[in-house]
Biopython code that builds the backbone (N, CA, C, O; Angstrom):
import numpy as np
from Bio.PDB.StructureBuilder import StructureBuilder

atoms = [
    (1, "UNK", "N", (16.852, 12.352, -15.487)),
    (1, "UNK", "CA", (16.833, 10.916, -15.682)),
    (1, "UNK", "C", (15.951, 10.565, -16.882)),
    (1, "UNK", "O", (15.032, 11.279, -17.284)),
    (2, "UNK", "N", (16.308, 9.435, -17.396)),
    (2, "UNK", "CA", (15.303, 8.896, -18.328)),
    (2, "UNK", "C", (13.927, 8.721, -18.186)),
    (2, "UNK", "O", (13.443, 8.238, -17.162)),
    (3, "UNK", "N", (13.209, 9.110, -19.225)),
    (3, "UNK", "CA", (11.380, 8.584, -18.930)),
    (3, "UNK", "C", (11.766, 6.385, -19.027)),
    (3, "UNK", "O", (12.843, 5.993, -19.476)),
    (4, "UNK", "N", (11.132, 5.797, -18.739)),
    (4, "UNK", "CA", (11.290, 4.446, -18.622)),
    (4, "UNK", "C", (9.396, 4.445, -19.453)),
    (4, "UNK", "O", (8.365, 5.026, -19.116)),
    (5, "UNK", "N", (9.690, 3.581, -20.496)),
    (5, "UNK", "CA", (8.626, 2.891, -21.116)),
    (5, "UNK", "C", (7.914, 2.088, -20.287)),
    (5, "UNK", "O", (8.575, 1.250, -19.675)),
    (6, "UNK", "N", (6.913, 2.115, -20.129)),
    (6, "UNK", "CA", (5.955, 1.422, -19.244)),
    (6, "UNK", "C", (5.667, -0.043, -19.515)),
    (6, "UNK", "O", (5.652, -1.060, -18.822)),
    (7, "UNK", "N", (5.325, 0.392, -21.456)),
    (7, "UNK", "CA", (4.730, -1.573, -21.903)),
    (7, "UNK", "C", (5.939, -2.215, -21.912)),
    (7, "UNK", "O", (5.914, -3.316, -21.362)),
    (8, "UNK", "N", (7.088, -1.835, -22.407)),
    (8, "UNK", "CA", (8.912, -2.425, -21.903)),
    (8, "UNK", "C", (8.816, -3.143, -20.728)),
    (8, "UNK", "O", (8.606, -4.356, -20.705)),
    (9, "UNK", "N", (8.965, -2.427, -19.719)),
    (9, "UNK", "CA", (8.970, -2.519, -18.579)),
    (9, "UNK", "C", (8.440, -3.811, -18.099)),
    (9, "UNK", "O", (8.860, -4.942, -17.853)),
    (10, "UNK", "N", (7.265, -3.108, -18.071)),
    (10, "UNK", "CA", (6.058, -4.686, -18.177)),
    (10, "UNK", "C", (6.121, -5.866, -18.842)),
    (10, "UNK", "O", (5.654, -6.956, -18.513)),
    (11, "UNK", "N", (6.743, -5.553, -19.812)),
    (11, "UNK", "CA", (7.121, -7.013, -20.810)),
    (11, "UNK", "C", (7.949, -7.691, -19.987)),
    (11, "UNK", "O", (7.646, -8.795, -19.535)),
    (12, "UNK", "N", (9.260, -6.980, -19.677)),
    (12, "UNK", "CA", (10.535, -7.689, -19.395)),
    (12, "UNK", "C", (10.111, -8.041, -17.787)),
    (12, "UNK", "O", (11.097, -8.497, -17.209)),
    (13, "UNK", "N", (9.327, -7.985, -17.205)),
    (13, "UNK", "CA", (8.693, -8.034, -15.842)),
    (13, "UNK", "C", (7.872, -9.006, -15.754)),
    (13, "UNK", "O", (7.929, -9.843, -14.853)),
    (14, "UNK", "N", (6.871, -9.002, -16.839)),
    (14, "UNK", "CA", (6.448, -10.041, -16.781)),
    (14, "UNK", "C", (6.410, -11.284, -17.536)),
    (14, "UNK", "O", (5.572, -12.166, -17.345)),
    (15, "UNK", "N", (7.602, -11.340, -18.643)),
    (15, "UNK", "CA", (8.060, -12.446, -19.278)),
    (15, "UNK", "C", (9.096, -13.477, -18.122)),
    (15, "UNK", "O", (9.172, -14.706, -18.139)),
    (16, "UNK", "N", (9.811, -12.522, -17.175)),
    (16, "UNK", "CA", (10.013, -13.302, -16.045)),
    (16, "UNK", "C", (9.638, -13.954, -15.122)),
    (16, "UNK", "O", (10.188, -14.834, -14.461)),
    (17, "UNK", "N", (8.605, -13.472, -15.081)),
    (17, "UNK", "CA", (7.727, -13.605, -13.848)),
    (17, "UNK", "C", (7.442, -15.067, -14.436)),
    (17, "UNK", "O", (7.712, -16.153, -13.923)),
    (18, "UNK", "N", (6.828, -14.791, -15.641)),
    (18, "UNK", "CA", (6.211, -16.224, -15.971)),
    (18, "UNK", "C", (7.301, -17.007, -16.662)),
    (18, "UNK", "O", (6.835, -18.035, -17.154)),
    (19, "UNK", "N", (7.986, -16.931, -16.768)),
    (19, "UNK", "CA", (9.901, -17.857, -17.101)),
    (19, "UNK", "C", (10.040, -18.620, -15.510)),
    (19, "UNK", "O", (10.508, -19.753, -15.404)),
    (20, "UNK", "N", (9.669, -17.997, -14.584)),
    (20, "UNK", "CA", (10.168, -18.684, -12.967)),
    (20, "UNK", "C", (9.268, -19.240, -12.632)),
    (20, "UNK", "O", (9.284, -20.010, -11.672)),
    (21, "UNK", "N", (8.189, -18.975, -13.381)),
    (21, "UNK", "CA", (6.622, -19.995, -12.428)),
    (21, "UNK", "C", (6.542, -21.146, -13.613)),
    (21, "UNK", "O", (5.941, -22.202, -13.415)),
    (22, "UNK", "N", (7.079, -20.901, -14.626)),
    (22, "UNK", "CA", (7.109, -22.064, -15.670)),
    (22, "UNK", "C", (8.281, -23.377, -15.309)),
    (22, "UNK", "O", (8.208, -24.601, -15.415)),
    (23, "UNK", "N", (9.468, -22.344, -14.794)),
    (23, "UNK", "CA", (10.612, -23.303, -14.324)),
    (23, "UNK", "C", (9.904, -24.332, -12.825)),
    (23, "UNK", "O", (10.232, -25.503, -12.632)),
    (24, "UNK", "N", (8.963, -23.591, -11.971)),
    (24, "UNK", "CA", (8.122, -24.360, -10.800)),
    (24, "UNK", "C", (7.459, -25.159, -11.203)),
    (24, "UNK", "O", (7.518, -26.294, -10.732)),
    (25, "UNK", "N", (6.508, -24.804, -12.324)),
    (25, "UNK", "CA", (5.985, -25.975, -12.297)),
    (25, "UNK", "C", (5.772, -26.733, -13.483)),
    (25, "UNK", "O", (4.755, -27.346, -13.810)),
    (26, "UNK", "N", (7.208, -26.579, -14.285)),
    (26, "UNK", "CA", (7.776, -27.910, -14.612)),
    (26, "UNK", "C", (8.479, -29.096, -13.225)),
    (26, "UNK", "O", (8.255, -30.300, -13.101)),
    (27, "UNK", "N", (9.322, -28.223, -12.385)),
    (27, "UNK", "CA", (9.405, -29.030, -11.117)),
    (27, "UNK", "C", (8.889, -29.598, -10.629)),
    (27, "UNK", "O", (9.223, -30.720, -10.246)),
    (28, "UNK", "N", (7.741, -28.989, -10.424)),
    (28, "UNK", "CA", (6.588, -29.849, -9.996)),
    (28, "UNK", "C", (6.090, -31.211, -11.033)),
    (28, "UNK", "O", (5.695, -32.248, -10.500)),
    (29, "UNK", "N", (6.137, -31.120, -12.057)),
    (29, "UNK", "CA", (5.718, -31.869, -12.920)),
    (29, "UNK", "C", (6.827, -33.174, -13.104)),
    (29, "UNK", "O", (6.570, -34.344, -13.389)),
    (30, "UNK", "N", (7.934, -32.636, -12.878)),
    (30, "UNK", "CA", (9.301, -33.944, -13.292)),
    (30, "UNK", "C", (9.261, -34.726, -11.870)),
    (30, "UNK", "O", (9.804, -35.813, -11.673)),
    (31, "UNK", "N", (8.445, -33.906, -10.813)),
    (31, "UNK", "CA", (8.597, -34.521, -9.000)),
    (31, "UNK", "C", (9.635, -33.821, -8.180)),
    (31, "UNK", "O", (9.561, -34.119, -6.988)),
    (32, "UNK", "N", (10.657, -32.907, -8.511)),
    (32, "UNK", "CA", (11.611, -32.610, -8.060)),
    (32, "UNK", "C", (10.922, -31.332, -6.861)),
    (32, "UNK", "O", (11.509, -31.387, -5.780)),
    (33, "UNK", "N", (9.976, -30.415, -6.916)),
    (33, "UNK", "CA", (9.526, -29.364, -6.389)),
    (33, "UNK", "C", (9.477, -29.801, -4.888)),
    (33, "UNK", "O", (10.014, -29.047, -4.077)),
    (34, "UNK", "N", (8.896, -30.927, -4.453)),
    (34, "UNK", "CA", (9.036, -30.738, -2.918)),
    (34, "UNK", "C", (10.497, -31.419, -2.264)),
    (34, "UNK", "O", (10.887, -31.418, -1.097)),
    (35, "UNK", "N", (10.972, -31.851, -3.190)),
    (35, "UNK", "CA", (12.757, -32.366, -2.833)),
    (35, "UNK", "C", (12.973, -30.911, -2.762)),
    (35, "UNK", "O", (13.164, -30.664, -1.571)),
    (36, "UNK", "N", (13.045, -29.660, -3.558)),
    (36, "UNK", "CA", (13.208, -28.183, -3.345)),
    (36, "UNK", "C", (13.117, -28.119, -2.238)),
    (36, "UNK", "O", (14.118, -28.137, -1.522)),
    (37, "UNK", "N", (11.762, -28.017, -1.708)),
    (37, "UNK", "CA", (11.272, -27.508, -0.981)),
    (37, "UNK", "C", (12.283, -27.820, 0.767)),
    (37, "UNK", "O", (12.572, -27.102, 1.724)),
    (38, "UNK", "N", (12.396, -28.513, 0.590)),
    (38, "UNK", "CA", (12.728, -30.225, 1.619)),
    (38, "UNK", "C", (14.347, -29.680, 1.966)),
    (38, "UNK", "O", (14.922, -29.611, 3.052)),
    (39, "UNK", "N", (14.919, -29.254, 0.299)),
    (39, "UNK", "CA", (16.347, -28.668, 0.920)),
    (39, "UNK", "C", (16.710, -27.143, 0.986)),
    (39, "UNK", "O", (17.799, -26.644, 1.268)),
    (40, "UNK", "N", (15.749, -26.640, 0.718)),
    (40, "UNK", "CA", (15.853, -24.603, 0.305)),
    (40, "UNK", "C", (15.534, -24.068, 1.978)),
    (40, "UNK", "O", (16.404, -23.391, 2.527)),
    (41, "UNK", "N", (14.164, -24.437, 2.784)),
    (41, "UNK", "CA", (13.365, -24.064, 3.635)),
    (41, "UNK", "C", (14.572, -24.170, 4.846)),
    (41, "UNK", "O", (14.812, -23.243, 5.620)),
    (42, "UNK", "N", (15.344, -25.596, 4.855)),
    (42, "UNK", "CA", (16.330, -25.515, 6.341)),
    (42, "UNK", "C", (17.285, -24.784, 6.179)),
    (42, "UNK", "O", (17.933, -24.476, 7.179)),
    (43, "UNK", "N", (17.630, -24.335, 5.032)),
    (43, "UNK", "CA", (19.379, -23.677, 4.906)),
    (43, "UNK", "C", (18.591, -22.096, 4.766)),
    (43, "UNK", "O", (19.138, -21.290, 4.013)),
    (44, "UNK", "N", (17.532, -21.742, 5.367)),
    (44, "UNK", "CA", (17.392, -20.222, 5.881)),
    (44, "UNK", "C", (16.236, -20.468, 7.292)),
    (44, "UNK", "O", (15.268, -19.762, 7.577)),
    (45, "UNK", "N", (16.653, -21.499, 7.882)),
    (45, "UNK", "CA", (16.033, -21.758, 9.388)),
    (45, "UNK", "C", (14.679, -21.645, 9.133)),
    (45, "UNK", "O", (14.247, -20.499, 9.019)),
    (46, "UNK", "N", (13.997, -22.466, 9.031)),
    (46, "UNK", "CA", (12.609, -22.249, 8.411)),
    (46, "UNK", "C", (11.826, -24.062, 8.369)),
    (46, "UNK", "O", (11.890, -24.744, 7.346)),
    (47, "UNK", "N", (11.372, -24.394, 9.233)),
    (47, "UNK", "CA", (10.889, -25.403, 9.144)),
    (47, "UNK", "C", (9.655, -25.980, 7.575)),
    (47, "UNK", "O", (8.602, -25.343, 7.620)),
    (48, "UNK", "N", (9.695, -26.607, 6.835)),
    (48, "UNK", "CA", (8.775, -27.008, 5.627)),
    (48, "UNK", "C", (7.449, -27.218, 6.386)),
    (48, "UNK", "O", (7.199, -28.270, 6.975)),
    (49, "UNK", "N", (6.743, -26.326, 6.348)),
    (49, "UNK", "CA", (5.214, -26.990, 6.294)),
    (49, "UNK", "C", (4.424, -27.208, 4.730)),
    (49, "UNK", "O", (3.198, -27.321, 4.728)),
    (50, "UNK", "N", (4.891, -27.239, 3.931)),
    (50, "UNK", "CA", (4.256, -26.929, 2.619)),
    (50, "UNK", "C", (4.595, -28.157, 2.136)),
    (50, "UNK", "O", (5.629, -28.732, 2.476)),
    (51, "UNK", "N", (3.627, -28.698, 1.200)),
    (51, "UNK", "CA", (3.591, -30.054, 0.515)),
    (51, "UNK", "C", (3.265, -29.768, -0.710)),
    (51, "UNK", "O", (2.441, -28.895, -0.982)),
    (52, "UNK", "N", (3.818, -30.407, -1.494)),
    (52, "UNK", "CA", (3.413, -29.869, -2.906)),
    (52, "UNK", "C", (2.078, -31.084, -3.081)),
    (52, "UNK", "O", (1.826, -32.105, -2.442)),
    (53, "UNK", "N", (1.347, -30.367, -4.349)),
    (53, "UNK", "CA", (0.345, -31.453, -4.871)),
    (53, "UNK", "C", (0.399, -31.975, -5.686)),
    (53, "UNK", "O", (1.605, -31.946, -5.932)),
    (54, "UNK", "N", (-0.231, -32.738, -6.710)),
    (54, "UNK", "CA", (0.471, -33.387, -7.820)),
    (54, "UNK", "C", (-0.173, -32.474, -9.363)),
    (54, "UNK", "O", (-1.116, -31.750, -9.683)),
    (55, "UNK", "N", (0.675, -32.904, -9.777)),
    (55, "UNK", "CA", (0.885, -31.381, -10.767)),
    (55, "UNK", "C", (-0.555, -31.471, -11.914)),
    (55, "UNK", "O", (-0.912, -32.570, -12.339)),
    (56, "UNK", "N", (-1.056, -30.581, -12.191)),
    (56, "UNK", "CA", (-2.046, -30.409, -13.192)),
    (56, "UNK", "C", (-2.335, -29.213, -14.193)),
    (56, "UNK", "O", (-2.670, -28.055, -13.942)),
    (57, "UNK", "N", (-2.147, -29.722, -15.166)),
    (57, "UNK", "CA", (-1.529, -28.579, -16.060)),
    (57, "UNK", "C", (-2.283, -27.457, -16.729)),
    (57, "UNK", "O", (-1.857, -26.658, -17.563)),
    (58, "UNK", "N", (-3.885, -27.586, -16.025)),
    (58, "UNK", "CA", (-4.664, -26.026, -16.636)),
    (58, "UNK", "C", (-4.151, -25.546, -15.312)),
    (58, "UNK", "O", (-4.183, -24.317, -15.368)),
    (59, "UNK", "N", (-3.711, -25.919, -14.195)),
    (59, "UNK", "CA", (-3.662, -25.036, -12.928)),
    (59, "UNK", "C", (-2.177, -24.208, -13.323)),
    (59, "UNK", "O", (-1.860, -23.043, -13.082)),
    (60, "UNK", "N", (-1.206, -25.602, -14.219)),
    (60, "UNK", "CA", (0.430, -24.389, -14.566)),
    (60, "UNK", "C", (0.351, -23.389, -15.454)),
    (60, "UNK", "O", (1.148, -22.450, -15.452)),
    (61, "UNK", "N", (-0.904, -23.546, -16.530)),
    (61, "UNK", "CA", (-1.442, -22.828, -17.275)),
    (61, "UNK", "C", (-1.344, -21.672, -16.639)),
    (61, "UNK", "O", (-0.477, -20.808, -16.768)),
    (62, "UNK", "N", (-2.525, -21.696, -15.755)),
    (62, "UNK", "CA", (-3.232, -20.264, -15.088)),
    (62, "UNK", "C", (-2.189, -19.699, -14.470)),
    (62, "UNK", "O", (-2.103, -18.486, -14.667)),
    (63, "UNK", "N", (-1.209, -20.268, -13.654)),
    (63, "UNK", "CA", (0.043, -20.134, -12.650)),
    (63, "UNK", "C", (0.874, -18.818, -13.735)),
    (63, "UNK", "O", (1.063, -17.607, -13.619)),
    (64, "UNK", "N", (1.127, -19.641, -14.553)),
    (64, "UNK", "CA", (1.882, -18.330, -15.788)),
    (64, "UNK", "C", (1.285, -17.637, -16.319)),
    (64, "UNK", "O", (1.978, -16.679, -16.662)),
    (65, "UNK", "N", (0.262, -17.550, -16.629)),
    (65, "UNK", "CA", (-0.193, -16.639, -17.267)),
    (65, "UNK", "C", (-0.618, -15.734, -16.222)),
    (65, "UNK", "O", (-0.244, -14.571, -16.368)),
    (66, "UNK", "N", (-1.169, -15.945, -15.415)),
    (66, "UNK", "CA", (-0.895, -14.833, -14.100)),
    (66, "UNK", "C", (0.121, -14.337, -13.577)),
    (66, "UNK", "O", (0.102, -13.306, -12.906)),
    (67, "UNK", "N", (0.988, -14.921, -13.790)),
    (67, "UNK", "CA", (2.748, -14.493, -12.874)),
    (67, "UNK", "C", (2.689, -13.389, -14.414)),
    (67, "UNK", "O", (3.068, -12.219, -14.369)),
    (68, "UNK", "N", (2.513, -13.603, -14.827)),
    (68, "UNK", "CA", (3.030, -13.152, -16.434)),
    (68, "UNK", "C", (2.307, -11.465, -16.395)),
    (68, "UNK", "O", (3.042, -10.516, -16.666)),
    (69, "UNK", "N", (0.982, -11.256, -16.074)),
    (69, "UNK", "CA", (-0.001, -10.562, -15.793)),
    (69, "UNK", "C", (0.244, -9.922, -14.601)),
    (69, "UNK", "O", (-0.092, -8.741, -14.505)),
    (70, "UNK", "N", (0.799, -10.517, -13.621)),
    (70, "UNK", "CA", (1.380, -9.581, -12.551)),
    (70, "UNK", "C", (2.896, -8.897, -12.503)),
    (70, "UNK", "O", (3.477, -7.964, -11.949)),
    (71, "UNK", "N", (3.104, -9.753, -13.254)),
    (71, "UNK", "CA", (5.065, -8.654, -13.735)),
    (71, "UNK", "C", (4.424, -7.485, -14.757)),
    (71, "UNK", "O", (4.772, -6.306, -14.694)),
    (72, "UNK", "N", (3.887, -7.765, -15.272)),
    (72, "UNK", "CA", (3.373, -6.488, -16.608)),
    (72, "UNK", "C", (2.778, -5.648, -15.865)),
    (72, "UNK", "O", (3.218, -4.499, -15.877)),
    (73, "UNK", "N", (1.712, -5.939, -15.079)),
    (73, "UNK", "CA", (0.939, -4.268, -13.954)),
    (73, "UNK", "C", (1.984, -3.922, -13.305)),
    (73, "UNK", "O", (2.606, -2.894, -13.573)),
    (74, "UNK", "N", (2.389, -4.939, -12.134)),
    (74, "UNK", "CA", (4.052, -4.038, -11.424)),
    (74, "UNK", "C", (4.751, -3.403, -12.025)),
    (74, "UNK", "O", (4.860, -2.216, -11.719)),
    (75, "UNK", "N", (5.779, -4.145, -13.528)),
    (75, "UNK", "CA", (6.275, -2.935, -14.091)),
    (75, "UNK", "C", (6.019, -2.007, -15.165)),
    (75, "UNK", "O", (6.863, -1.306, -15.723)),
    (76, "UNK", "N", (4.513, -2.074, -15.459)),
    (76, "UNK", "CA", (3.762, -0.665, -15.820)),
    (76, "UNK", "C", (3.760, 0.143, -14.623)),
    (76, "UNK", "O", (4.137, 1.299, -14.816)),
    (77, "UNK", "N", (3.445, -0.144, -13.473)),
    (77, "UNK", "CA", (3.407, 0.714, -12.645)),
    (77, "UNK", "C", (4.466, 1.208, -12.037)),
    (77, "UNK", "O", (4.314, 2.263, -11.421)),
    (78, "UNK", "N", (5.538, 0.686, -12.059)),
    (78, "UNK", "CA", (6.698, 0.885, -11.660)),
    (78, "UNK", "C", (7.033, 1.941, -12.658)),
    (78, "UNK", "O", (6.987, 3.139, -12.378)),
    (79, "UNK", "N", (7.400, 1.435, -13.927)),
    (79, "UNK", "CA", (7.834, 2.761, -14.846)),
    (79, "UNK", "C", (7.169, 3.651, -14.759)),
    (79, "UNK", "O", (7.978, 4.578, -14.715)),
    (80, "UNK", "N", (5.638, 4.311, -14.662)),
    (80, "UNK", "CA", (4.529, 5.148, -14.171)),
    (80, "UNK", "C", (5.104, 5.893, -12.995)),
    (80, "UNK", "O", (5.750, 6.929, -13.149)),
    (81, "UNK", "N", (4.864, 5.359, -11.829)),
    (81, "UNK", "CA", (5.885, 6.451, -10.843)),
    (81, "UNK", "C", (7.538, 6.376, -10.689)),
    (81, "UNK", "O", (8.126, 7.000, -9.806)),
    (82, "UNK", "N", (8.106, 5.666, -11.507)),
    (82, "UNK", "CA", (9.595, 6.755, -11.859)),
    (82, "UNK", "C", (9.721, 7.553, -12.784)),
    (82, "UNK", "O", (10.757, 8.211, -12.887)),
    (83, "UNK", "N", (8.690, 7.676, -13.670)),
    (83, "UNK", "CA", (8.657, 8.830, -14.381)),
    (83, "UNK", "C", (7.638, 9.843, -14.207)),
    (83, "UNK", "O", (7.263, 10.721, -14.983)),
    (84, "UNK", "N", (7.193, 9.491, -12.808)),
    (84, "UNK", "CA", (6.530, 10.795, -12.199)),
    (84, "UNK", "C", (7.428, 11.605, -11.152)),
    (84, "UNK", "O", (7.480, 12.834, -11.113)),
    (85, "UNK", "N", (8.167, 10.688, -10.264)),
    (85, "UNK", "CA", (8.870, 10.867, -9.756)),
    (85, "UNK", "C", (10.113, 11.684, -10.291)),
    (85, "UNK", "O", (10.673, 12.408, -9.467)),
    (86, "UNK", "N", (10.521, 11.654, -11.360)),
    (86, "UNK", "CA", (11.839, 12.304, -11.944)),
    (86, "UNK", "C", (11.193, 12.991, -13.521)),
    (86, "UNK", "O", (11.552, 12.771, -14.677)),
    (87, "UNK", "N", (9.952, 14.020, -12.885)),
    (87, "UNK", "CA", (9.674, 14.801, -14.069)),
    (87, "UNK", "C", (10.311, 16.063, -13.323)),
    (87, "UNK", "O", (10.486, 16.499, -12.185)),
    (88, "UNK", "N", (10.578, 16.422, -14.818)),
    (88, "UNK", "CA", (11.736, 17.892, -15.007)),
    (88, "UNK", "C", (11.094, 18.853, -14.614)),
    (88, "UNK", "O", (11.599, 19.976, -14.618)),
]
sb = StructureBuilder()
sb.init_structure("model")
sb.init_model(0)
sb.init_chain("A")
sb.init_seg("    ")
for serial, (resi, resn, name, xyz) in enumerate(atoms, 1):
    if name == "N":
        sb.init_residue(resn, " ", resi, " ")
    sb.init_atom(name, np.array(xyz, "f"), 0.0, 1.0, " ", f" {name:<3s}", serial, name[0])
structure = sb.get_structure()
């Protein structure tokens, strides 16, 4: 099997990560996030206890740039043991 690039990996891992927490909390920011919430939670049987708060933007800051920071270690680490895993 292929060796898998680690900083790759991590990029494309965590440019998503923080692409989906950017798409939240813009939601949050336009008001739409707890209307989400309100119709996602019953259509998998799941009662809403969660309220959103009102949006503040060093907190969406930090939100992405951490989602961003946690896709890059997962898939550094991810590529790390599949290419330990499938050494020749």
């Amino acid at each position: 099997m292929a060796k898998i690039n680690g900083n790759k990996l991590g990029l494309v891992l965590g440019i998503f990560a923080a692409i989906l927490h950017a798409v939240w909390a813009i939601s949050v920011a336009v008001g739409v996030a707890q209307a989400y919430l309100d119709w996602i939670f019953p259509m998998h049987f799941i009662g809403n206890v969660f309220s959103v708060v009102s949006f503040n933007a060093g907190t969406a800051i930090l939100l992405i740039i951490l989602a961003f920071v946690g896709g890059y270690v997962l898939g550094w680490i991810w590529a790390g043991l599949w290419n330990w895993l499938n050494k020749k």
